[in-house]
N, CA, C, O and CB atoms as a CASP TS submission, in Angstrom:
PFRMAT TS
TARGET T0000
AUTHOR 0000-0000-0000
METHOD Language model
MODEL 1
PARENT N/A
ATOM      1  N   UNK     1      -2.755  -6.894   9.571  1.00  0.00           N
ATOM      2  CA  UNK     1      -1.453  -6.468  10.048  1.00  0.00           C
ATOM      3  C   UNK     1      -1.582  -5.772  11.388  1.00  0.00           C
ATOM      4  O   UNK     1      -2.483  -5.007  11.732  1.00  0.00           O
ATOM      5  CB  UNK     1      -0.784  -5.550   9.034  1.00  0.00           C
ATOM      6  N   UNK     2      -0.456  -6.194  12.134  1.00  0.00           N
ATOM      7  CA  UNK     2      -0.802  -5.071  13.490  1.00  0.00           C
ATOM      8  C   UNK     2       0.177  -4.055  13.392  1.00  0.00           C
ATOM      9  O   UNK     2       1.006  -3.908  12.494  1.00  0.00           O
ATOM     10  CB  UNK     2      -0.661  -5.736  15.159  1.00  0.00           C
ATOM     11  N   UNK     3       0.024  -3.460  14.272  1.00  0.00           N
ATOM     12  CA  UNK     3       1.098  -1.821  14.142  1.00  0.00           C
ATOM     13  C   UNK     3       2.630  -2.058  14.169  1.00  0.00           C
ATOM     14  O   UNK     3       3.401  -1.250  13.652  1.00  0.00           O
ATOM     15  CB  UNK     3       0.871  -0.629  15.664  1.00  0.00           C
ATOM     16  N   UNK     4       3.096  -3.315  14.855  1.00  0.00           N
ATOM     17  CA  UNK     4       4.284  -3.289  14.201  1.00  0.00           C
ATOM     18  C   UNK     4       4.693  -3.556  12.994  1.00  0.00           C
ATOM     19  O   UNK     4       5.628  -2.897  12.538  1.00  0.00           O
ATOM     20  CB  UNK     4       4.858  -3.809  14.674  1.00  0.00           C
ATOM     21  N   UNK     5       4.069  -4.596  12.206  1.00  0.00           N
ATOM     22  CA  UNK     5       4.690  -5.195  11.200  1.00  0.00           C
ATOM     23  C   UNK     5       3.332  -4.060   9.861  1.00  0.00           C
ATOM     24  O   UNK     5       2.854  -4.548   8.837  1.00  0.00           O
ATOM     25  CB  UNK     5       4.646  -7.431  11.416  1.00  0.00           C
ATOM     26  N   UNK     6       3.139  -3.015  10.221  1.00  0.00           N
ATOM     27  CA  UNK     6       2.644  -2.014   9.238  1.00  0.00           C
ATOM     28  C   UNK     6       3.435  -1.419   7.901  1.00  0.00           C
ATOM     29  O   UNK     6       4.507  -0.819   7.813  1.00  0.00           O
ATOM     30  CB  UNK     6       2.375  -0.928  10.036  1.00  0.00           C
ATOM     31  N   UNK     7       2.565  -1.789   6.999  1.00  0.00           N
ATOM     32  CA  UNK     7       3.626  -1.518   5.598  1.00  0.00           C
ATOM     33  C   UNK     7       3.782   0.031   5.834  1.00  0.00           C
ATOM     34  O   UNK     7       2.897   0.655   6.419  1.00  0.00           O
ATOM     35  CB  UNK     7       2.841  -1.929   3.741  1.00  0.00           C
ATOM     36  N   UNK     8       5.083   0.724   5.303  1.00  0.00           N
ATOM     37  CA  UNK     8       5.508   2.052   5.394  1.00  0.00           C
ATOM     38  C   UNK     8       4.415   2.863   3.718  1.00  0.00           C
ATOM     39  O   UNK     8       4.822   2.354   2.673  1.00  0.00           O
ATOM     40  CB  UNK     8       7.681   2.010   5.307  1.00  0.00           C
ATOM     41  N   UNK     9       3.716   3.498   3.582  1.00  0.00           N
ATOM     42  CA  UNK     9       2.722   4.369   2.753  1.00  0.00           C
ATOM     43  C   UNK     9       4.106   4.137   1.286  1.00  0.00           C
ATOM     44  O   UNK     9       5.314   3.929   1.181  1.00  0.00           O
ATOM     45  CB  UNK     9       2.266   6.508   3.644  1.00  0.00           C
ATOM     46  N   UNK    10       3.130   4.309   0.586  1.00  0.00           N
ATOM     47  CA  UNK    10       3.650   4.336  -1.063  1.00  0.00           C
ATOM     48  C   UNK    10       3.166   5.808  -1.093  1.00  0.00           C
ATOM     49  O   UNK    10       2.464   6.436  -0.299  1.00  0.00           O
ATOM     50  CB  UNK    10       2.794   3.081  -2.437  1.00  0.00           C
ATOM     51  N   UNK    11       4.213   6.431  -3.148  1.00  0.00           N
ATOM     52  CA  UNK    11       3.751   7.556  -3.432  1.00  0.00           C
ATOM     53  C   UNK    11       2.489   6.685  -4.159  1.00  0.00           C
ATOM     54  O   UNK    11       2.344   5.582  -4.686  1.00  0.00           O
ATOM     55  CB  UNK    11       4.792   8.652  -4.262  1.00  0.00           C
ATOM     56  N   UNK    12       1.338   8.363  -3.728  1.00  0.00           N
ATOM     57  CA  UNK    12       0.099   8.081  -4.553  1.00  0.00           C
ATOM     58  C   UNK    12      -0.590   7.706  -3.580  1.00  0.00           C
ATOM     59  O   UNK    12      -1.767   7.797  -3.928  1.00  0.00           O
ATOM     60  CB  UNK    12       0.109   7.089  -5.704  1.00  0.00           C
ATOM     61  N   UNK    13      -0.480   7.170  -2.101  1.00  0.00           N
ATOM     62  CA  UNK    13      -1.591   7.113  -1.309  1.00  0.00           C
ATOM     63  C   UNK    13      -1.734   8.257  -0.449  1.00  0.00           C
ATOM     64  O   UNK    13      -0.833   9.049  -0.172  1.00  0.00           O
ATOM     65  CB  UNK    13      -1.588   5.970  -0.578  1.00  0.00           C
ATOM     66  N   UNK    14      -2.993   8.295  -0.021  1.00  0.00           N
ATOM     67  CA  UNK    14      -3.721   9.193   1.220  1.00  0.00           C
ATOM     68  C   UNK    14      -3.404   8.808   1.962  1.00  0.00           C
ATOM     69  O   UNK    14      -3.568   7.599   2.131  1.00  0.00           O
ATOM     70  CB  UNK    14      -4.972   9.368   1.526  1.00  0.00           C
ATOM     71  N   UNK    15      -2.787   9.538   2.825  1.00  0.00           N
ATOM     72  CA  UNK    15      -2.272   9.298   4.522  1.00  0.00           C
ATOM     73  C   UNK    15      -3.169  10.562   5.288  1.00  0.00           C
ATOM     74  O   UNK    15      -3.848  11.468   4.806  1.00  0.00           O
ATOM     75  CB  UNK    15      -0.138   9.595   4.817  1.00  0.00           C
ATOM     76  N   UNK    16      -2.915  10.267   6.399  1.00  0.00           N
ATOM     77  CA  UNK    16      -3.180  11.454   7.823  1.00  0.00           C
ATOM     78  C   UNK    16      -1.683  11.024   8.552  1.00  0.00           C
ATOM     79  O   UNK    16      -1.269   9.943   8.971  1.00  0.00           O
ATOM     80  CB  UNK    16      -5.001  11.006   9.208  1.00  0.00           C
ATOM     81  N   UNK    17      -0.970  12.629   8.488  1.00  0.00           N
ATOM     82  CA  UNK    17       0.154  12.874   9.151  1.00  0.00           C
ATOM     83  C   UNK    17       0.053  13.205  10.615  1.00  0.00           C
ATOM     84  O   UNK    17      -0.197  14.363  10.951  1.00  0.00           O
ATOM     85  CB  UNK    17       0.766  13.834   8.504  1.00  0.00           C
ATOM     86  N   UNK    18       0.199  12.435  11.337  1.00  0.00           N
ATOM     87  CA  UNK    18      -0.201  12.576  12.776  1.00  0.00           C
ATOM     88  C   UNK    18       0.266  13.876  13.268  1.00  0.00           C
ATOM     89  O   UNK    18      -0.477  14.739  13.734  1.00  0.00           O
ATOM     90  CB  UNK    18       0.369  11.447  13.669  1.00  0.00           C
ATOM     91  N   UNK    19       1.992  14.002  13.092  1.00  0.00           N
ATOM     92  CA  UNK    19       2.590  15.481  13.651  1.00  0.00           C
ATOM     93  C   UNK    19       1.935  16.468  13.210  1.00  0.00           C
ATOM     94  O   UNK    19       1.763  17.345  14.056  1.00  0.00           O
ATOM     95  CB  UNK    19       3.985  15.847  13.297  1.00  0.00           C
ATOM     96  N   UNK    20       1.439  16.692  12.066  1.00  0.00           N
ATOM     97  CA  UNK    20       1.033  17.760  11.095  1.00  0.00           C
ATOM     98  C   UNK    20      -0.061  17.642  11.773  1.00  0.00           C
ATOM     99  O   UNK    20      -0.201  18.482  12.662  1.00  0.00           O
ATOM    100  CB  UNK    20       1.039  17.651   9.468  1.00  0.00           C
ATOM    101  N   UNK    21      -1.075  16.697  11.618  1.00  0.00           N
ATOM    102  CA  UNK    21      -2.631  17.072  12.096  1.00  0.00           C
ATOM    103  C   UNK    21      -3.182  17.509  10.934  1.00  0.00           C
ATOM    104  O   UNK    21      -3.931  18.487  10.931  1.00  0.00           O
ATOM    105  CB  UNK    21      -2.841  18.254  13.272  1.00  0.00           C
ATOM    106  N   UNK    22      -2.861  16.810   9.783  1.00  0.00           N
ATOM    107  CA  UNK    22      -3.805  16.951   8.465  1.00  0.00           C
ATOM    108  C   UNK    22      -3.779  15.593   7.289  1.00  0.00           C
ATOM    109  O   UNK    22      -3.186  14.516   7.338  1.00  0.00           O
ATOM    110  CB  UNK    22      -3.216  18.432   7.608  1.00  0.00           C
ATOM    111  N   UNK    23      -4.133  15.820   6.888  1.00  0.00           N
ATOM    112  CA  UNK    23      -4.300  14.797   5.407  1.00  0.00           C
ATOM    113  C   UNK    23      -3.448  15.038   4.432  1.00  0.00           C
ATOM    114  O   UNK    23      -3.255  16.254   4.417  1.00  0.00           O
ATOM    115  CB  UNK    23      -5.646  14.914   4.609  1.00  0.00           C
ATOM    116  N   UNK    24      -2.779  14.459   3.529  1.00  0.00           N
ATOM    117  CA  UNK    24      -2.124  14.658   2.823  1.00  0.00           C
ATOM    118  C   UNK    24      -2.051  12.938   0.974  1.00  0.00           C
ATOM    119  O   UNK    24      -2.403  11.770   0.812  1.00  0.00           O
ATOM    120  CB  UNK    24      -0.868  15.025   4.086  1.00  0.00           C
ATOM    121  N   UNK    25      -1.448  13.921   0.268  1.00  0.00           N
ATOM    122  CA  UNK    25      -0.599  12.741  -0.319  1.00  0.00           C
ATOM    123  C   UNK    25       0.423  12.543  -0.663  1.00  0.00           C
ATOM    124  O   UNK    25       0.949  13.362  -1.418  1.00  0.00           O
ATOM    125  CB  UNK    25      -0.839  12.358  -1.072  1.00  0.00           C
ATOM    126  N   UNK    26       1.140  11.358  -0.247  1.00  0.00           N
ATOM    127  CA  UNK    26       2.798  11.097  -0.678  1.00  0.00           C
ATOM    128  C   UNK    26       3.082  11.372  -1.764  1.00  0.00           C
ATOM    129  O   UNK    26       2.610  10.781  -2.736  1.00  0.00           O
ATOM    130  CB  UNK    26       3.353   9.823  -0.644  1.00  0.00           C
ATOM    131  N   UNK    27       4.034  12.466  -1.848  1.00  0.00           N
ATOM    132  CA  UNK    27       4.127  12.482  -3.718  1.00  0.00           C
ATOM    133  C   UNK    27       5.875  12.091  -4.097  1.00  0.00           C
ATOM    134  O   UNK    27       6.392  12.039  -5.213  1.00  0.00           O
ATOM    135  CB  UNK    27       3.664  14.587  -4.538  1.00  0.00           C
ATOM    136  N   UNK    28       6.735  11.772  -2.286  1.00  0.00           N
ATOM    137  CA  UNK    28       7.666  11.225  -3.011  1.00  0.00           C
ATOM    138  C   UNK    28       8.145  10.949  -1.700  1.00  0.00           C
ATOM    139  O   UNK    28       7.641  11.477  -0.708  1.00  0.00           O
ATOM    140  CB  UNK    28       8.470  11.977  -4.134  1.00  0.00           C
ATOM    141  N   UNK    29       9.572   9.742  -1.619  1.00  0.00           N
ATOM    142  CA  UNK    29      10.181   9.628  -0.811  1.00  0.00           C
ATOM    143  C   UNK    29      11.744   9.511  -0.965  1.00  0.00           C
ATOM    144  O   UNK    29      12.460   8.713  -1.571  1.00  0.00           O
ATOM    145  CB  UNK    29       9.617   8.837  -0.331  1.00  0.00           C
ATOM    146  N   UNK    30      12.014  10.698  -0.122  1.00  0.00           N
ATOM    147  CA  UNK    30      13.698  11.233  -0.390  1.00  0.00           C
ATOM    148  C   UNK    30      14.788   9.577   0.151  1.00  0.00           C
ATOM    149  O   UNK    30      14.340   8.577   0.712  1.00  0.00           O
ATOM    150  CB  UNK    30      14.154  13.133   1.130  1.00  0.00           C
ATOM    151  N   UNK    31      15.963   9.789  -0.196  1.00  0.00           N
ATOM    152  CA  UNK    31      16.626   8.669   0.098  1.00  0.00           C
ATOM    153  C   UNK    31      17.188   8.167   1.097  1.00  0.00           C
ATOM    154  O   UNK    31      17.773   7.101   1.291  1.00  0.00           O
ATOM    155  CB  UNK    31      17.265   8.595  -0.448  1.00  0.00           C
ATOM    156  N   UNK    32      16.723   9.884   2.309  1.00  0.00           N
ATOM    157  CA  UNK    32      17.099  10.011   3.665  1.00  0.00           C
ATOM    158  C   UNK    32      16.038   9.181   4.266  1.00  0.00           C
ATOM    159  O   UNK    32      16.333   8.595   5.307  1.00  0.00           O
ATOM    160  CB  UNK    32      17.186  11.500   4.214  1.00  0.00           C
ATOM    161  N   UNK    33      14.520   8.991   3.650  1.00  0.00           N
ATOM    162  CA  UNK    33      13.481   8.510   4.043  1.00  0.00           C
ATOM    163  C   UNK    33      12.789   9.261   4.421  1.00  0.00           C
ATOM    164  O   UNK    33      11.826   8.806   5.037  1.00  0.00           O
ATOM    165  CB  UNK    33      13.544   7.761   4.712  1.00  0.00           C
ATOM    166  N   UNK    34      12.858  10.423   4.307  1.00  0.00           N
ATOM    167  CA  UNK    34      11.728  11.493   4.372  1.00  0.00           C
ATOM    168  C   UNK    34      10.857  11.335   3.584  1.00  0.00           C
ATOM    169  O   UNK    34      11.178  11.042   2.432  1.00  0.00           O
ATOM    170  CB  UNK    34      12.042  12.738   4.188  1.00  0.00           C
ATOM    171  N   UNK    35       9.631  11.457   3.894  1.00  0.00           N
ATOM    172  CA  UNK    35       8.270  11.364   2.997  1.00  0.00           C
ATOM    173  C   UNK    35       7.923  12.922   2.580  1.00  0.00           C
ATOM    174  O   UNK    35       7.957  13.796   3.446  1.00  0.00           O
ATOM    175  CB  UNK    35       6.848  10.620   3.968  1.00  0.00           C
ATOM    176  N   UNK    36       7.575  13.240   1.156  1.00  0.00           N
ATOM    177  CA  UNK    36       6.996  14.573   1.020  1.00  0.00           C
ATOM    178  C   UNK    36       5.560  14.454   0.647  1.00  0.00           C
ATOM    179  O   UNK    36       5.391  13.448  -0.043  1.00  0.00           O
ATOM    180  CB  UNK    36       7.743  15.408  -0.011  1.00  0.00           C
ATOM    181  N   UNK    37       4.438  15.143   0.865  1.00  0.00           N
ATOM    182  CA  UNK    37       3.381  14.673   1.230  1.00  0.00           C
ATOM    183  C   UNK    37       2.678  16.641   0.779  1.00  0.00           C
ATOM    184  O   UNK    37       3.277  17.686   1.033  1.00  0.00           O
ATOM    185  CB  UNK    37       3.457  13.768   3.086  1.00  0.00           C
ATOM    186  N   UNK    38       1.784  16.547   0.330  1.00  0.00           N
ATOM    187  CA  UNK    38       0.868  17.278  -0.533  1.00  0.00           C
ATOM    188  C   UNK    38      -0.390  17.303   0.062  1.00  0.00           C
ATOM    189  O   UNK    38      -0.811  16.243   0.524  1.00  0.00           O
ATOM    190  CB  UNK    38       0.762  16.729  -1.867  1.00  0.00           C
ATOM    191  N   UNK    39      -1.311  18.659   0.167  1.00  0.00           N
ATOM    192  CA  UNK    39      -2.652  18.483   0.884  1.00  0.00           C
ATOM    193  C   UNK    39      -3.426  17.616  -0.610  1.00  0.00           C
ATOM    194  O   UNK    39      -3.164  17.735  -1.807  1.00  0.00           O
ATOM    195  CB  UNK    39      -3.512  20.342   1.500  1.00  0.00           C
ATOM    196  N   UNK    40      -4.359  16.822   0.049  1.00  0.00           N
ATOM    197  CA  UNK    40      -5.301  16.219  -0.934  1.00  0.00           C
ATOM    198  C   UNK    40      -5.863  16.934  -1.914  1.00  0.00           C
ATOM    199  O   UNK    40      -5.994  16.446  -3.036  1.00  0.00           O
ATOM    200  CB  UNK    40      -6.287  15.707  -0.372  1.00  0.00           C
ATOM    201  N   UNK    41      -6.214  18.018  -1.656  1.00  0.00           N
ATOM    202  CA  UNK    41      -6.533  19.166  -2.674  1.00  0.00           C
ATOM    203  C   UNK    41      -6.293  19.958  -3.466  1.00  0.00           C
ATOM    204  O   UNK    41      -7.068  20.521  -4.240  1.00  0.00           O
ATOM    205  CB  UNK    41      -6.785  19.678  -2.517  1.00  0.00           C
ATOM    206  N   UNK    42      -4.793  20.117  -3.298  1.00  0.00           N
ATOM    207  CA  UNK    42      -3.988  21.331  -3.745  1.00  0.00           C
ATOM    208  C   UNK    42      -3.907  22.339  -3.125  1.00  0.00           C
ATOM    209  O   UNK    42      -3.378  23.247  -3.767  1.00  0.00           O
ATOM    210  CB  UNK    42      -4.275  21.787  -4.751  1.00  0.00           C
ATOM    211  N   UNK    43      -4.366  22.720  -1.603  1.00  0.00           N
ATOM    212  CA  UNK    43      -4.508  23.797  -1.447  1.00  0.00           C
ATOM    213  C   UNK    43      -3.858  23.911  -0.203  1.00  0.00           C
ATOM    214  O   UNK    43      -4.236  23.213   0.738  1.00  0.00           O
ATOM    215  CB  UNK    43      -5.711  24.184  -1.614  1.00  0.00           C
ATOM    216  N   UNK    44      -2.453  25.109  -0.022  1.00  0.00           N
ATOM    217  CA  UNK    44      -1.387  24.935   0.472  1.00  0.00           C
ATOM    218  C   UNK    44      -0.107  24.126  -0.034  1.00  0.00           C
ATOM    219  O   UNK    44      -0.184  23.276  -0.921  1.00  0.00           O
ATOM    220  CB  UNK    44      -1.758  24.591   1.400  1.00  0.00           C
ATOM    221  N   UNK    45       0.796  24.390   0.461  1.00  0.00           N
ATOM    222  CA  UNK    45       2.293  23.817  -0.248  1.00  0.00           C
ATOM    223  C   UNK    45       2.479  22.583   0.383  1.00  0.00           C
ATOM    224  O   UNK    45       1.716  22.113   1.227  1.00  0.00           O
ATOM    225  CB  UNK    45       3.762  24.787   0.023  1.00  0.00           C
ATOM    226  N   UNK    46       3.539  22.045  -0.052  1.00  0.00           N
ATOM    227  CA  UNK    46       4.083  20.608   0.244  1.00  0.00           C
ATOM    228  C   UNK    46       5.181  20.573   1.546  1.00  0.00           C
ATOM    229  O   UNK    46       5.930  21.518   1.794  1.00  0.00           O
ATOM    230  CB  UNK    46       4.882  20.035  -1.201  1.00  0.00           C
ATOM    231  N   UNK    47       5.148  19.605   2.148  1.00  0.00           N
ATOM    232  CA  UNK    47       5.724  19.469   3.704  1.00  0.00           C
ATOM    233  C   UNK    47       6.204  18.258   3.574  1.00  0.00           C
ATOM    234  O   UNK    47       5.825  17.438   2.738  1.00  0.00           O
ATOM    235  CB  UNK    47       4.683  19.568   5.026  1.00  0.00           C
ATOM    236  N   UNK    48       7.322  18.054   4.654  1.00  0.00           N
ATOM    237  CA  UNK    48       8.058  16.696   4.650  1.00  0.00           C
ATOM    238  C   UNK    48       7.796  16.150   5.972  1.00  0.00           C
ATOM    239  O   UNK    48       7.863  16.891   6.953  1.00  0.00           O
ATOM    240  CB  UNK    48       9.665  16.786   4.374  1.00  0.00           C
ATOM    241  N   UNK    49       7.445  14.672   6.104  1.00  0.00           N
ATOM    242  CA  UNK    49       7.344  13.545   7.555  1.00  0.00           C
ATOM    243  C   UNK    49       8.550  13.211   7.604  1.00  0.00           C
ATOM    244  O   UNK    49       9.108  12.598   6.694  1.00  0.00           O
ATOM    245  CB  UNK    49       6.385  12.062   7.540  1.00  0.00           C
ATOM    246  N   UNK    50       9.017  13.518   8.507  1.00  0.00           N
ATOM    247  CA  UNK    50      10.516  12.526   8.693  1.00  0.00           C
ATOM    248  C   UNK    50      10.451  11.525   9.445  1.00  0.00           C
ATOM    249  O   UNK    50      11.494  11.110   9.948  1.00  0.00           O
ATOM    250  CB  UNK    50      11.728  13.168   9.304  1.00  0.00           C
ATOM    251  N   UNK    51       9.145  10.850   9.727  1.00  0.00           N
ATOM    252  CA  UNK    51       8.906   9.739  10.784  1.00  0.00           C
ATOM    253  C   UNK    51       7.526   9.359   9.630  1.00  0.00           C
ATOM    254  O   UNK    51       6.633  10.155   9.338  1.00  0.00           O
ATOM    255  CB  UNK    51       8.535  10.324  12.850  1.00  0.00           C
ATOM    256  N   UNK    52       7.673   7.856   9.079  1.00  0.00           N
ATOM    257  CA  UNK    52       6.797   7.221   8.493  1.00  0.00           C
ATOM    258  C   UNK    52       6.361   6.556   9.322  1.00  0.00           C
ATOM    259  O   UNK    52       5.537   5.834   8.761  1.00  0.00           O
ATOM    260  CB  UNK    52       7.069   6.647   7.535  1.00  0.00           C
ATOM    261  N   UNK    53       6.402   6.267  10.645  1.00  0.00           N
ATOM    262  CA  UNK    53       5.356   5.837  12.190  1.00  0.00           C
ATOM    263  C   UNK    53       3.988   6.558  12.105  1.00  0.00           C
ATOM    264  O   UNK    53       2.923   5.943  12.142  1.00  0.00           O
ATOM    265  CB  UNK    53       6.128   6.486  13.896  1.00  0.00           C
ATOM    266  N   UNK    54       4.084   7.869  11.990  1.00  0.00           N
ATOM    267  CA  UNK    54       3.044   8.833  12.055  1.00  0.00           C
ATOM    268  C   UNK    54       2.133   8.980  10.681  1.00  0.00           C
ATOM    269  O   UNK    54       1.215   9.736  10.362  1.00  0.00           O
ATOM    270  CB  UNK    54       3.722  10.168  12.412  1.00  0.00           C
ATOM    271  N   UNK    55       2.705   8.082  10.134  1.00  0.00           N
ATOM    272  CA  UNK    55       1.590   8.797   8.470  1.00  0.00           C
ATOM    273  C   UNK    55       0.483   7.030   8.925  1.00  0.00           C
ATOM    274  O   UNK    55       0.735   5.825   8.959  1.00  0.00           O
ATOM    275  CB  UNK    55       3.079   8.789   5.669  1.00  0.00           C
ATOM    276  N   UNK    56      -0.560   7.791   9.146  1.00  0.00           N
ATOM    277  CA  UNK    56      -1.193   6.296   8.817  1.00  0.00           C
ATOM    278  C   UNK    56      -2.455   6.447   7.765  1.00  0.00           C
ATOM    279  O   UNK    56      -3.351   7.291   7.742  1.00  0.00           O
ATOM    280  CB  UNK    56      -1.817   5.511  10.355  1.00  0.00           C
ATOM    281  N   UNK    57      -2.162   5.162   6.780  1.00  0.00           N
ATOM    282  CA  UNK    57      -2.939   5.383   5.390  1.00  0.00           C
ATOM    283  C   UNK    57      -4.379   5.317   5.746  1.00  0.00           C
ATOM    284  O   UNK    57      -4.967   4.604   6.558  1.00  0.00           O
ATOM    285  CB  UNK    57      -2.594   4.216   4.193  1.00  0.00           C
ATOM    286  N   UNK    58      -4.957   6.585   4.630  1.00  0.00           N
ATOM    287  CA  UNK    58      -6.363   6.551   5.065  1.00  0.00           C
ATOM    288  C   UNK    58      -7.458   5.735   3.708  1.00  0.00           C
ATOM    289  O   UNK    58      -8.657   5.459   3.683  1.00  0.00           O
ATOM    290  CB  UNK    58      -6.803   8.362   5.400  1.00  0.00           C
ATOM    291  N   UNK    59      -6.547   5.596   2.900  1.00  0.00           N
ATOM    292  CA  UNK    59      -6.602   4.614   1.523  1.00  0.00           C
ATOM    293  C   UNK    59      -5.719   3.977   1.187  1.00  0.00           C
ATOM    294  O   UNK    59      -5.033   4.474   0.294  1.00  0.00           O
ATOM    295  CB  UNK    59      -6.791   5.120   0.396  1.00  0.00           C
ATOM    296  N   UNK    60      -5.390   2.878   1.611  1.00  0.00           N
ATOM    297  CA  UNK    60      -4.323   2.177   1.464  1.00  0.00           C
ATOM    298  C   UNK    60      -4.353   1.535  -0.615  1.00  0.00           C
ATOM    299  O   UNK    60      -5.255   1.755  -1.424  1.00  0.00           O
ATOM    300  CB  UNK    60      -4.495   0.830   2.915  1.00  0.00           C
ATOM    301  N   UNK    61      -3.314   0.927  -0.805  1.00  0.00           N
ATOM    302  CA  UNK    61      -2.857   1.010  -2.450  1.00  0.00           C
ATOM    303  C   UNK    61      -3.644  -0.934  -2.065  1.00  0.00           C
ATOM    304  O   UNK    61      -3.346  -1.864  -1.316  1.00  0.00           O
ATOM    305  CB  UNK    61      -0.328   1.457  -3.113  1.00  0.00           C
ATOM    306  N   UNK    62      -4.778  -0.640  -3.174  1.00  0.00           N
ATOM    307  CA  UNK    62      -5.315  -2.309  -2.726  1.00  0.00           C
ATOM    308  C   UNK    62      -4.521  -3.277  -3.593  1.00  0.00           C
ATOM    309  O   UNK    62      -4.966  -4.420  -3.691  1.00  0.00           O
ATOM    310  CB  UNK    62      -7.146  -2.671  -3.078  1.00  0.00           C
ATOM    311  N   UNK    63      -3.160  -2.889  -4.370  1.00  0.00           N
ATOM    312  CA  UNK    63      -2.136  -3.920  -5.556  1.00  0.00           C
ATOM    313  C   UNK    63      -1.475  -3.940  -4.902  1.00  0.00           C
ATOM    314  O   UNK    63      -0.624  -4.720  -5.330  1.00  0.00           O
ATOM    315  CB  UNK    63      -1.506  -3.648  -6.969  1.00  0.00           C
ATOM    316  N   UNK    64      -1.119  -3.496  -3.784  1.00  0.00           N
ATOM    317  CA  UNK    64       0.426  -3.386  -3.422  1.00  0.00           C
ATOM    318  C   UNK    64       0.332  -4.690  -2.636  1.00  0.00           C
ATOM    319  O   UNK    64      -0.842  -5.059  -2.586  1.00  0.00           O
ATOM    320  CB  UNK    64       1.029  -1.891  -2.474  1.00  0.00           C
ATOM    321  N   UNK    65       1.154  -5.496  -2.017  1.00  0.00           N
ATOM    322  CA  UNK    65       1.394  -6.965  -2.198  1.00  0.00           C
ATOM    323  C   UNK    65       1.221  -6.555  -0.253  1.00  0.00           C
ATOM    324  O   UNK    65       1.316  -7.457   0.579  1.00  0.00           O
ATOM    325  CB  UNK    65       3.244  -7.767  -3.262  1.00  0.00           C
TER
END
């Protein structure tokens, strides 16, 4: 795939949030299309991407079509 036609992250994968400047995981996506996104670890609270351009998966979901 090239960067335009890039699938938008599922909940349950590892991304790196470009704005943020950290790692995270999707743990849901609001209906506005905001992504909410969780450190990989647990450690620190949960933050929202409002631009799914910037999350790029660092484990992509290998079922997802």
């Amino acid at each position: 795939m090239n960067e335009t036609t890039q699938r938008r992250p599922r909940i349950g994968e590892t991304v790196h949030d470009e704005c943020a400047g950290r790692d995270a995981i999707v743990t849901d996506v609001r209906s506005s299309g905001a992504y909410v996104l969780r450190p990989p670890f647990g450690i620190g609270g949960e933050w929202t991407a409002h631009d799914p351009e910037q999350l790029v998966a660092l484990r992509p979901d290998v079922s997802a079509p």
